[in-house]
C-alpha positions as CSV (number, residue, x, y, z in Angstrom):
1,X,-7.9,-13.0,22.7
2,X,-10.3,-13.5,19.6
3,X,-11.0,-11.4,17.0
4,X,-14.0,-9.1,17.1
5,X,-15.1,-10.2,13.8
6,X,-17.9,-7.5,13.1
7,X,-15.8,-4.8,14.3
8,X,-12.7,-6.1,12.1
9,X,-14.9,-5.8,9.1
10,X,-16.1,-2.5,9.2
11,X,-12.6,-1.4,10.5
12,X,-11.1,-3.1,7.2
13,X,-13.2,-0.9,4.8
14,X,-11.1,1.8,5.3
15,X,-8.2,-0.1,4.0
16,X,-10.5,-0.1,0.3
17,X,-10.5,3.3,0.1
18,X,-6.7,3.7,0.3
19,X,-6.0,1.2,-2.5
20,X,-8.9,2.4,-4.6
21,X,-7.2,6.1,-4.9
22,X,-3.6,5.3,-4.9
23,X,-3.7,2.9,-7.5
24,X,-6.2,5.3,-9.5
25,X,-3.1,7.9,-9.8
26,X,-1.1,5.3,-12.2
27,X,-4.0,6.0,-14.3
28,X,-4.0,9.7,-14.2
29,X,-0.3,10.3,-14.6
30,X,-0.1,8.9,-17.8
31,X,-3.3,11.1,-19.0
32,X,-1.7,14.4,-17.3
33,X,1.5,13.5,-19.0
34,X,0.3,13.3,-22.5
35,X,-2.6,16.0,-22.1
36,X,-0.8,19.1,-20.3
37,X,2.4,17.9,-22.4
38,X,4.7,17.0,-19.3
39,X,8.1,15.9,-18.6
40,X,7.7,12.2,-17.0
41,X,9.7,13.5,-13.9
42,X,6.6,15.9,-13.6
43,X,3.8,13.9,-14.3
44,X,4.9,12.1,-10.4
45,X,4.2,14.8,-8.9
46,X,0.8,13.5,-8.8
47,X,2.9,10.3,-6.3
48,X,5.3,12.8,-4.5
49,X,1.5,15.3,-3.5
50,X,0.0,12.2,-2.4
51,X,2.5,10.2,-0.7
52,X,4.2,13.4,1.1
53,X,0.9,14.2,2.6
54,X,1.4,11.1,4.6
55,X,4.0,12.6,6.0
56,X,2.6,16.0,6.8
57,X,-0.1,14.9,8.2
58,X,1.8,12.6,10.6
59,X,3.9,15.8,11.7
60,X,0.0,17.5,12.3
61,X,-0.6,14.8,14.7
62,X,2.7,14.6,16.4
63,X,2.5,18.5,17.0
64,X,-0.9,18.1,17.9
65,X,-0.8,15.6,20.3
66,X,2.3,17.2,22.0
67,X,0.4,20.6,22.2
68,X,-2.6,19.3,23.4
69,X,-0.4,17.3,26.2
70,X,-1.2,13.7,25.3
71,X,-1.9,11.7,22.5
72,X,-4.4,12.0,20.2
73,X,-6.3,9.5,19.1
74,X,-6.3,8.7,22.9
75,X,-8.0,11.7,23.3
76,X,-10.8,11.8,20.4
77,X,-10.7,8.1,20.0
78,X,-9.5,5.4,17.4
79,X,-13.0,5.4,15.6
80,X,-13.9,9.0,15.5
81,X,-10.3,9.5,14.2
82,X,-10.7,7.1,11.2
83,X,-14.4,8.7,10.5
84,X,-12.6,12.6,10.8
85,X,-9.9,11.4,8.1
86,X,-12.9,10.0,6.0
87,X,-14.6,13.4,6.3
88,X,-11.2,15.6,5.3
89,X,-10.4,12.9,2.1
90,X,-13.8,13.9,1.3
91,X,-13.2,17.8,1.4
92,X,-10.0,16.8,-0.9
93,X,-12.1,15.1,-3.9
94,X,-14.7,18.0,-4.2
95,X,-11.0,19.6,-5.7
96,X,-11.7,17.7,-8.8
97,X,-14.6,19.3,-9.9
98,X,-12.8,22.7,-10.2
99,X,-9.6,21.0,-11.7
100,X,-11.3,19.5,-14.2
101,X,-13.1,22.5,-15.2
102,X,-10.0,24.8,-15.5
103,X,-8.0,21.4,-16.2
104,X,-5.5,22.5,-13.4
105,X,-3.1,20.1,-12.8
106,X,-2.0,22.3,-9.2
107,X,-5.6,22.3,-8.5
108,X,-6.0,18.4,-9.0
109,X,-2.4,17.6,-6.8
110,X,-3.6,19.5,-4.0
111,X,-7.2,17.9,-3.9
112,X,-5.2,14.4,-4.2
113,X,-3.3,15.8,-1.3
114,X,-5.8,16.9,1.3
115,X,-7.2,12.6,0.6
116,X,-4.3,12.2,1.4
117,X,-4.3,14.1,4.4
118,X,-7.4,12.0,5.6
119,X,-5.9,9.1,4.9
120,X,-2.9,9.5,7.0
121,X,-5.0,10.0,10.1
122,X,-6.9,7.1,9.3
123,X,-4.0,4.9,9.1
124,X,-2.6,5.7,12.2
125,X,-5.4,4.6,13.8
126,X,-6.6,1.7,11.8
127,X,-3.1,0.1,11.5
128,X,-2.6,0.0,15.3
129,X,-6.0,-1.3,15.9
130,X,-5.8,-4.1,13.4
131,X,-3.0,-5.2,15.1
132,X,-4.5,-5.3,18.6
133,X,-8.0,-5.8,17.6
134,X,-7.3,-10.0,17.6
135,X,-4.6,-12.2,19.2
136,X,-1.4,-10.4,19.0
137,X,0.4,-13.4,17.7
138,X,-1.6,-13.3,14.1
139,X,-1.2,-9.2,13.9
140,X,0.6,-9.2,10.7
141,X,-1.8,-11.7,9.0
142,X,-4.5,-9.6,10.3
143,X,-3.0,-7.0,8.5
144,X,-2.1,-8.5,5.7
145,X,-6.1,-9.9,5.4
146,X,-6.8,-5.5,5.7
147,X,-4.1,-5.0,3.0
148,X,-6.0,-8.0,0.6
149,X,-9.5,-6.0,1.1
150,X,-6.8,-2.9,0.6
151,X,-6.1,-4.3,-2.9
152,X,-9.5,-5.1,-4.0
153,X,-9.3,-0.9,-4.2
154,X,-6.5,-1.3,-5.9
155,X,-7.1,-3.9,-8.2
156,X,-10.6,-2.3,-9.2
157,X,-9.4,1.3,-8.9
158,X,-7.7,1.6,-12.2
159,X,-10.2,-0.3,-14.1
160,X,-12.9,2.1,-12.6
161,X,-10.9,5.1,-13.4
162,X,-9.9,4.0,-16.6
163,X,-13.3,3.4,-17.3
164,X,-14.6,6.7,-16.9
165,X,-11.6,8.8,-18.7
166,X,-11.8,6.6,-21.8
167,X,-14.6,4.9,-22.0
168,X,-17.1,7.5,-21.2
169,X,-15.1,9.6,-24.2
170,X,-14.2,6.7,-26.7
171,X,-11.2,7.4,-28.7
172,X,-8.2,8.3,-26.3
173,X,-6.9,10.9,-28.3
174,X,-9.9,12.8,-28.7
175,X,-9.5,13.8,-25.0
176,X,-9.1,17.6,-25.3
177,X,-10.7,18.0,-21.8
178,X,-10.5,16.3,-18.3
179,X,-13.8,16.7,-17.4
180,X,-14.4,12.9,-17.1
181,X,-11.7,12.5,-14.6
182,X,-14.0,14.6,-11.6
183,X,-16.7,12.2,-11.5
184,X,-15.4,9.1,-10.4
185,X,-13.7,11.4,-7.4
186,X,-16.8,13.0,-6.5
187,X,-18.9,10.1,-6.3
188,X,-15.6,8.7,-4.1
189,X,-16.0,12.0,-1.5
190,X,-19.9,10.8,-1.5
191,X,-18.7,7.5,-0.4
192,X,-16.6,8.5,2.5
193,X,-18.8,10.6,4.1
194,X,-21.3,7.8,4.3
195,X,-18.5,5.5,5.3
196,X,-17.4,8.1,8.2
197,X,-21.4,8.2,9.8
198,X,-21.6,4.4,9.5
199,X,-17.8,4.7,11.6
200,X,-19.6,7.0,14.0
201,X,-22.1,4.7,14.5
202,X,-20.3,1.1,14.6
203,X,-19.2,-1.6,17.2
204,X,-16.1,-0.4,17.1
205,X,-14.1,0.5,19.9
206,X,-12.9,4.2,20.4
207,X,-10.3,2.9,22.9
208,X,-7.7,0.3,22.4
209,X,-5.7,-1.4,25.2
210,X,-1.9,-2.1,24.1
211,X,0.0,-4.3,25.5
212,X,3.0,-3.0,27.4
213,X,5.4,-5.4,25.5
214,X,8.5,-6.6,26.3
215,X,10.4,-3.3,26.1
216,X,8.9,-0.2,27.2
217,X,8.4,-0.9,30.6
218,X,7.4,1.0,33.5
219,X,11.0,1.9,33.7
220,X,11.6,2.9,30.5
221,X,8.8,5.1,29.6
222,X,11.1,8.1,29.9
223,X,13.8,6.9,26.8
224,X,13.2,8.1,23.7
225,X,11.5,6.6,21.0
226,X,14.3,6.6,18.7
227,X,16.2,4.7,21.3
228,X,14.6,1.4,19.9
229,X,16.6,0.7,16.4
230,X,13.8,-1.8,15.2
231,X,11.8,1.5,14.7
232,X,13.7,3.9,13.4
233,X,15.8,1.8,10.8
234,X,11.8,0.6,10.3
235,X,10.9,4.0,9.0
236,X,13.8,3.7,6.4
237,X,12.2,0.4,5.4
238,X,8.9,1.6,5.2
239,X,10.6,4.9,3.2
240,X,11.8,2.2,0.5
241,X,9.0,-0.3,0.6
242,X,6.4,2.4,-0.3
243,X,8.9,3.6,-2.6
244,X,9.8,0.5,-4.6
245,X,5.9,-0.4,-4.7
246,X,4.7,3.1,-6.2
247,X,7.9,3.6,-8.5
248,X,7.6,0.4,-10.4
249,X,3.9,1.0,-10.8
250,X,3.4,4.4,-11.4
251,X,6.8,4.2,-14.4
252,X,5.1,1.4,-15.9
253,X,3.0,2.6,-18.0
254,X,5.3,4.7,-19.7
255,X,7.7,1.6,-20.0
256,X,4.8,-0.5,-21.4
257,X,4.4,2.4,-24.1
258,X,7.9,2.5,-25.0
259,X,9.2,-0.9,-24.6
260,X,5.9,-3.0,-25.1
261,X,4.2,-0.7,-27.8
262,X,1.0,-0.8,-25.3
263,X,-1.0,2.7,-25.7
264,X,-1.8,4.3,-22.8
265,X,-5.6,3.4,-23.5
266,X,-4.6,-0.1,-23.0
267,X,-2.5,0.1,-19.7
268,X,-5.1,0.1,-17.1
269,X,-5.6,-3.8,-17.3
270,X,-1.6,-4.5,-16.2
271,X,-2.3,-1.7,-13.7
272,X,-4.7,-3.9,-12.4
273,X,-2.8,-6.8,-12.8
274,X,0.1,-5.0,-10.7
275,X,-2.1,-4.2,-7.6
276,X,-4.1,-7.5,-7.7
277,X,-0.6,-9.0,-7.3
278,X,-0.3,-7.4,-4.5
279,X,-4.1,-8.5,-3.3
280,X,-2.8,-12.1,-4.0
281,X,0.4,-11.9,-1.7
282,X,-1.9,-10.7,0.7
283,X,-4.5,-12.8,0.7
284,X,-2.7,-15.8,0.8
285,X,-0.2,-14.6,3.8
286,X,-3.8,-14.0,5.7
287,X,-4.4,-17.6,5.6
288,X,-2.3,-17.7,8.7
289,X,-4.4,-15.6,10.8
290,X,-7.5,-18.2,10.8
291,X,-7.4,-20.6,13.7
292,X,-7.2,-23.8,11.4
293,X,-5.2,-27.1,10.8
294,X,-1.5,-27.3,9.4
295,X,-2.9,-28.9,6.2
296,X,-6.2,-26.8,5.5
297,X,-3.7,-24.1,5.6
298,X,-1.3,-25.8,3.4
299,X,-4.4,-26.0,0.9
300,X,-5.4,-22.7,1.5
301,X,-2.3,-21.4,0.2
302,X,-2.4,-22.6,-2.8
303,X,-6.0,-22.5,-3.4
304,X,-6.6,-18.5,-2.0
305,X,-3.9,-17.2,-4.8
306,X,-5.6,-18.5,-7.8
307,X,-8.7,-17.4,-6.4
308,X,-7.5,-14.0,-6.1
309,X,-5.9,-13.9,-9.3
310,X,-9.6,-14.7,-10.5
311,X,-10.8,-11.5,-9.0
312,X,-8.5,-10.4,-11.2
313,X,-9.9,-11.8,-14.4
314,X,-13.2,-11.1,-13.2
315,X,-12.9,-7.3,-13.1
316,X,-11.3,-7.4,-16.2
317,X,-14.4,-9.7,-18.4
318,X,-16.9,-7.7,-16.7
319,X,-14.6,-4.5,-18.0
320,X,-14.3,-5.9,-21.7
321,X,-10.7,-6.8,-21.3
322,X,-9.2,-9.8,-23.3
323,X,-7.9,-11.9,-20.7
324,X,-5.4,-14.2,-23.3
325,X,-2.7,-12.0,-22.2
326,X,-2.5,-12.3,-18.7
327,X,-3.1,-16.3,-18.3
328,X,0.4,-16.8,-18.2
329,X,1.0,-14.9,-15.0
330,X,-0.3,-18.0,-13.2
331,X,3.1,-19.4,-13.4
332,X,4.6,-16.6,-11.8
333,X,2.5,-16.9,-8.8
334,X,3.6,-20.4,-8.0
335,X,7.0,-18.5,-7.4
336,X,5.1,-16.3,-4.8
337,X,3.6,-19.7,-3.2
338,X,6.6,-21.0,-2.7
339,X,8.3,-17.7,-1.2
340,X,5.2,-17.6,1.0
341,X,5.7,-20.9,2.2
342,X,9.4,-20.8,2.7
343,X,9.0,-18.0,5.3
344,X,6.8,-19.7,7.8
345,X,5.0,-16.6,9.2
346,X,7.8,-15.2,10.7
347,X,8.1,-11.7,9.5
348,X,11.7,-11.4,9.5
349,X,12.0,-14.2,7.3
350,X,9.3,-13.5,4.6
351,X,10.8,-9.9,4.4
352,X,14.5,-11.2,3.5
353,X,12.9,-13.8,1.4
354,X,10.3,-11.1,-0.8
355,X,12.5,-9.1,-0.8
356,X,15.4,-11.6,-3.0
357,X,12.5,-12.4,-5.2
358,X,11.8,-8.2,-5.8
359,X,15.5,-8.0,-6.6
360,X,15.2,-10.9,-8.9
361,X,12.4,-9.1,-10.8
362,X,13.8,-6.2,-11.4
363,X,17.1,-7.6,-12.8
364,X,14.8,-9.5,-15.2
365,X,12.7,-6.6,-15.9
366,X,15.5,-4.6,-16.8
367,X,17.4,-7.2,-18.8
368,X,14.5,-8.6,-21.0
369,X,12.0,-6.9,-23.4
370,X,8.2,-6.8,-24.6
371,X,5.7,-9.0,-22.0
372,X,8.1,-10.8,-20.4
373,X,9.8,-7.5,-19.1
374,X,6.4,-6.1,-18.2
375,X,5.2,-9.4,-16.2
376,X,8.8,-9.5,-14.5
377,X,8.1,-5.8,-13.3
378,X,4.4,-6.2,-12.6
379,X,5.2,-9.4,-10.5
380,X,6.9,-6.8,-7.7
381,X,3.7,-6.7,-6.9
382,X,3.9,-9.7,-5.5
383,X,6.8,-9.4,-3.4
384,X,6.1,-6.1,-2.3
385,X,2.3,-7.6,-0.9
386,X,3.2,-8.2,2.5
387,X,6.1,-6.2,3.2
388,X,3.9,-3.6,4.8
389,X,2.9,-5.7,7.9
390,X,5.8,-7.6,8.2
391,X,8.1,-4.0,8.5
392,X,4.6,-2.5,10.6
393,X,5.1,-5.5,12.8
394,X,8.7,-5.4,13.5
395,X,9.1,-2.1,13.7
396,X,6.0,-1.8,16.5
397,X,7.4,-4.9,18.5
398,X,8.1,-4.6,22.1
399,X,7.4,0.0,22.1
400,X,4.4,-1.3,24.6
401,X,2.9,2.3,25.4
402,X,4.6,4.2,22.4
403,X,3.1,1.9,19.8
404,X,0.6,4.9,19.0
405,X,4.1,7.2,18.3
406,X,5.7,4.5,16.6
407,X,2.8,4.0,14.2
408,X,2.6,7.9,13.7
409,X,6.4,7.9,12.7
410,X,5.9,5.0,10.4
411,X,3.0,6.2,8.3
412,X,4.7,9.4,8.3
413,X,7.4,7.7,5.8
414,X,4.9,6.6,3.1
415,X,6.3,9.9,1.6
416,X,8.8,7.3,0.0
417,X,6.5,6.5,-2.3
418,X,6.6,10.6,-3.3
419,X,10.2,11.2,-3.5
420,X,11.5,7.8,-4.9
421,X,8.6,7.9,-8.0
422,X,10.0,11.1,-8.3
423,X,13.3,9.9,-8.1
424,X,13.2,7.4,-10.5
425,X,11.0,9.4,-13.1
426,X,14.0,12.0,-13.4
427,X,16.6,9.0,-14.0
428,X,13.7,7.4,-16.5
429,X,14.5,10.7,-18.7
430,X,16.3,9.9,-22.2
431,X,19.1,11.9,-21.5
432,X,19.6,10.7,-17.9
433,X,19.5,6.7,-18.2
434,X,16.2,5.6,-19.5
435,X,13.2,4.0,-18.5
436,X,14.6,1.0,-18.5
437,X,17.5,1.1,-16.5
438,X,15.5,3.1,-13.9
439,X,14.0,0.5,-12.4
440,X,17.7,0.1,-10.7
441,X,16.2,2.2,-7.9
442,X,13.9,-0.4,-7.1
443,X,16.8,-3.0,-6.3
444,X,18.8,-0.6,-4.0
445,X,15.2,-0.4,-2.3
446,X,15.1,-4.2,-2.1
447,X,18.6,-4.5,-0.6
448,X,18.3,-2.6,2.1
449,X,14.6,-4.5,2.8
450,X,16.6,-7.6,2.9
451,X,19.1,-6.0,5.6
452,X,16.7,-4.6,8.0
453,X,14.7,-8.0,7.8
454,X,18.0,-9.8,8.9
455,X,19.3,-7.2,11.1
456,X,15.6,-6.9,13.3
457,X,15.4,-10.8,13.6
458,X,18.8,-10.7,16.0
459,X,17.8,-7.3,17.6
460,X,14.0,-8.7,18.4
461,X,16.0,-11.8,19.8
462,X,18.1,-9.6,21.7
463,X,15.1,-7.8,23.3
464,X,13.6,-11.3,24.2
465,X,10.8,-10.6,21.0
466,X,11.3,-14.0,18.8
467,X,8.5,-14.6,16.0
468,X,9.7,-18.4,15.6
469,X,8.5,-19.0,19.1
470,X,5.2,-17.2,18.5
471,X,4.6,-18.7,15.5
472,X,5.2,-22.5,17.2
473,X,3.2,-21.8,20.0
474,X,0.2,-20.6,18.2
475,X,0.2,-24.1,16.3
């Protein structure tokens, strides 16, 4: 089955809007923090609103679709789903304007929540179709090509943001009001409700076909979901991978100022740097979903990484950044290279193999000081990029008919990135254990991401699902 390439593309915009705004909220917790005089355990509650609105709004649409006696996005349809999340994320950012104003900070959670909200609907559907939309064999480099144009968002998003709050208002500390913060947000809502009609409107399909796998049968349509461990120890996963990713980012910045002596003014830029790490995992793991020859690839995926990394330098000239400090990083990449090319494309293996080099970045992180520290905790970025699809694509393998649930239960456990930000703020307190040794939480994340990507290789095999032989057969 080919790709339907014009339908992929307008499917993967989506995936922009995502990144844009959650990387965007590393910007505003520092600014909250130091404006509204709060505790760093507080300031994540702008993560925990965000990221546990994933979770709600999976538990709308399992309650829903049980009510309503079927699934659904079966019953509405995959593309007016996405373009009714685009509509309620828009309904959340006209928040801003009135928590700027009254500079509410439970006025600007909730707006970040109901985007949220929208965006959990719209991953259920998009994630799903992503995968099915092509050959089933390159789903998780399909998805990790959605998560690249994902990190684009995420890459610009703080830069934009950052932009707006300080550069519209100069000197950092003569911020008395947040009034600069609603704009970027409202123009944001603009943009998904044109994105939603142009949805409405495209090739799209409003009806996927998934195939029934090699596990829920016919005959065993009646078992429960939970019944298949590759999908409920997946949730876990997914619980910790969201919650690794969002934790190291979203504490940086108060490391950077305590550690690094980098003003909050200045952090946007290594921000950046942090999600376009994760755009450069991404984009070089999607190499493997174009039909092309062993060594074209083997180019590729060296040659895609630096030229993702130059997105990276590219935002930051045309932002004013100087761009001496972060020339260095390029050595760090070659590590994700390697990792990359180590794994094969099988899944499994990537995930144990990211997941040694997050571990190994955060032990460095935590045991050096000043830029070296700060690139060690910024290059999780890189092993966290494609952890998404390769737990996504596990964790959906072989559910056939209950791919839609499965995919429901998973987003459902982004809240991860909520309650381990949170987590990990509180421990980052001086009289707890300090920023520093905080990021600790991250390798306990790590560890069990290495287990589940070992333990789901042998259940897979044991259910007659083996990536290897996908992989080999697709060459």
């Amino acid at each position: 089955m080919q790709t339907n390439r014009s339908a992929f593309v307008t499917l993967i915009s989506v995936f922009f809007f995502w990144g844009f705004v959650a990387a965007s909220n590393d910007i505003l917790i520092p600014v909250f923090k130091e404006k509204l005089n709060l505790e760093q355990w507080q300031s994540q509650m702008i993560s925990f609103a965000f990221y546990v609105a994933y979770t709600v709004g999976s538990i709308i649409y399992v309650i829903a679709s049980r009510l309503s006696g079927g699934d659904i996005l079966n019953k509405i349809g995959y593309k007016n789903g996405i373009a009714l999340g685009l509509v309620i994320s828009a309904c959340g950012t006209l928040l801003f304007y009135p928590a700027a104003q009254l500079v509410s900070f439970p006025l600007m959670i909730t707006g970040l929540f109901i985007v949220a909200l929208g965006f959990s609907l719209q991953q259920t559907a998009a994630n799903p179709m992503a995968i099915v939309i092509g050959s089933p064999k390159n789903g998780a480099q399909r998805l990790s090509l959605a998560g690249g144009i994902n990190n684009i968002g995420t890459t610009i998003g703080p830069l934009v943001v950052g932009f707006a709050i300080f550069g519209s208002v100069g000197d950092h500390n003569a911020l008395t009001d947040l009034s600069a913060v609603k704009f970027p947000y409202l123009i944001l809502g603009l943009a998904f409700l044109i994105v939603a009609v142009l949805f409405k409107f495209s090739s799209l399909p409003n009806k996927i076909d998934i195939p029934t796998g090699n596990v829920a049968d016919s005959a065993g349509e009646t078992k429960s979901i939970f019944s298949y461990p590759q999908l409920w120890m997946g949730m876990i996963a997914i619980f910790v991978y969201v919650g690794v990713e969002v934790s190291t980012a979203s504490n940086l910045p108060d490391y950077m100022k305590q550690h690094a002596c980098i003003k909050t003014e200045n952090t946007a830029p290594y921000i950046s740097l942090f999600w376009a790490s994760l755009m450069i995992g991404r984009w070089t793991s999607s190499v493997g979903a174009f039909d092309i020859s062993r060594s074209t690839q083997l180019i590729l995926r060296i040659v895609i990484p630096y030229a993702a990394f130059g997105v990276f330098l590219l935002a930051n000239v045309i932002a004013g950044h100087d761009l001496t400090p972060f020339y260095p990083y390029s050595f760090v990449i070659l590590i994700m290279i390697g990792a990359d090319m180590l794994s094969k494309g099988n899944p499994a293996r990537q995930l144990l193999i990211y997941s040694a080099c997050g571990i190994t970045a955060l032990i460095t992180g935590m045991l050096t000081s000043g830029l070296v520290s700060v690139y060690a905790f910024i290059s999780v970025g890189l092993f966290c990029s494609t952890l998404w699809p390769c737990i996504y694509t596990l964790a959906i393998s072989g559910l056939g008919k209950k791919t839609n649930q499965g995919s429901s239960y998973l987003i459902m456990m982004i809240m991860g990135g909520g309650f381990i930000s949170l987590l990990q703020g509180w421990l980052a307190g001086p009289d707890i254990i300090g920023i520093n040794l905080s990021y600790i939480v991250g390798v306990f994340c790590f560890l069990y991401l290495a287990f589940y990507g070992f333990k789901t290789k042998q259940l897979l095999k044991g259910q007659g699902i083996d990536f290897d032989t996908k992989v080999k057969a697709g060459h």
